[in-house]
DONU-466385 format. One line per field, with one value per residue (C-alpha): x, y negated, z; residue number from 1; residue in one letter. Coordinates in Angstrom, 3 decimals. Layout:
N
xx <- c(X|...)
yy <- c(Y|...)
zz <- c(Z|...)
num <- c(NUM|...)
residu <- c(A|...)
***
This chain:
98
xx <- c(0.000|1.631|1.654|-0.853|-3.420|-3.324|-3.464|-5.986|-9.207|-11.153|-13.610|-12.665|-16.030|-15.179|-13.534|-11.570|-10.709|-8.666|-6.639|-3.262|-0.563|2.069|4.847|3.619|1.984|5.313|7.049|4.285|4.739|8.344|8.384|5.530|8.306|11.262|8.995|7.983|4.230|1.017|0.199|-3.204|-1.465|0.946|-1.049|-3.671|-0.664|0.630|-2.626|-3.743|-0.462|-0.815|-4.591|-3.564|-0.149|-2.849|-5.184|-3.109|-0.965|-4.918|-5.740|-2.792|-1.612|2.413|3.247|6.531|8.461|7.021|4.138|3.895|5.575|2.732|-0.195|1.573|1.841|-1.490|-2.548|-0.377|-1.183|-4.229|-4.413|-7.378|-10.256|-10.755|-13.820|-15.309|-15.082|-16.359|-19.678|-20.078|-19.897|-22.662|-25.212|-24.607|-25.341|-28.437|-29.990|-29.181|-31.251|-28.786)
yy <- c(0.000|-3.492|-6.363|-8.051|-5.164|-6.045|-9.580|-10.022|-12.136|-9.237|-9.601|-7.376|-6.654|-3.318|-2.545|0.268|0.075|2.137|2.272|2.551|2.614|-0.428|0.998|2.366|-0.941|-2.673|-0.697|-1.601|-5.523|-5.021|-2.911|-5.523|-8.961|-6.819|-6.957|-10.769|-9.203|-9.870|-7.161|-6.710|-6.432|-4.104|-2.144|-1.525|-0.946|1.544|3.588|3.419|4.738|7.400|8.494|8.042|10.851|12.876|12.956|13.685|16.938|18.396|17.365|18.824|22.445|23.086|26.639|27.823|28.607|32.062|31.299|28.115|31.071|33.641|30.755|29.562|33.140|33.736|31.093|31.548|35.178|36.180|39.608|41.955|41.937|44.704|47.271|45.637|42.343|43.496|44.881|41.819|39.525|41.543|41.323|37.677|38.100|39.688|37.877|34.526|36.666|37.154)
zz <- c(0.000|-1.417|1.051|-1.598|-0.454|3.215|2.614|-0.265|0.217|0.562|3.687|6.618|8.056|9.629|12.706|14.304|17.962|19.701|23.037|23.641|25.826|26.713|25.518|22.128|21.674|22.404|19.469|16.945|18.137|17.394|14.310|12.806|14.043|12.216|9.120|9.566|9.504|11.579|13.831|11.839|8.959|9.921|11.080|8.540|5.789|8.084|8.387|5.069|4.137|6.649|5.585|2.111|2.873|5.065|2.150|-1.234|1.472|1.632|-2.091|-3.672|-4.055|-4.258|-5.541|-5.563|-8.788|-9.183|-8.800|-11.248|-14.014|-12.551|-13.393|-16.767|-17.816|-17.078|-19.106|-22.136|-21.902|-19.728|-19.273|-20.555|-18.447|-15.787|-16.281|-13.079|-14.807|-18.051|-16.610|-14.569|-18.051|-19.593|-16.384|-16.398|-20.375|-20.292|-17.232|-19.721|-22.042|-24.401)
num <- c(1|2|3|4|5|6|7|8|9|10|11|12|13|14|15|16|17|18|19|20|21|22|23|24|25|26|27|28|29|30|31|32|33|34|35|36|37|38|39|40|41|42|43|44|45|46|47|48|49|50|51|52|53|54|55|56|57|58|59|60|61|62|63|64|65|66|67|68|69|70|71|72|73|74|75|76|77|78|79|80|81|82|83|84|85|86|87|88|89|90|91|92|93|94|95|96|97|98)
residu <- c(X|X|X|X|X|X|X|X|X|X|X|X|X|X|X|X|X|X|X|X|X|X|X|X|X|X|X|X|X|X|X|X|X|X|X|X|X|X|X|X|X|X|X|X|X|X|X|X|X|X|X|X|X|X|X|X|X|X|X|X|X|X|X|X|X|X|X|X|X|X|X|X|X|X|X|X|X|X|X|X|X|X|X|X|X|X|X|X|X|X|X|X|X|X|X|X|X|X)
***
């Protein structure tokens, strides 16, 4: 999230509250001066860029290399379907009436 985001003229008319403790507020206050930020500011770039992290980890699916050459393969050269699968094709064909 670009500084533009946080700042932008958009109107904030949601809130999140939350309690915490000294200390941890302390090191936000300090991390947010180091970065010549408001703590407002700071802190809403920080979270969005933590949902947004939290989100894309659940959203995405990493295989490993054998399995990215397992998939490709499969695609490139599926494999003949199974008996099982076969039958299940034709039920699904005649219930369509076909």
């Amino acid at each position: 999230m670009s500084e533009d985001d946080v700042n932008s003229n958009e109107l904030r008319e949601e809130r999140l509250g939350f309690r915490l403790d000294g200390r941890t507020k302390a090191l936000i206050e300090r991390a947010a001066r180091l970065e010549g930020r408001r703590l407002t500011d700071f802190c809403l770039s920080a979270l969005t860029v933590a949902a947004r992290s939290t989100i894309a980890s659940h959203e995405t699916l990493a295989l490993s290399e054998a399995d990215r050459a397992a998939f490709f393969e499969a695609l490139v050269a599926p494999p003949e379907p199974s008996d099982r699968l076969q039958r299940a094709f034709e039920t699904r064909w005649r219930r369509l009436g076909g």
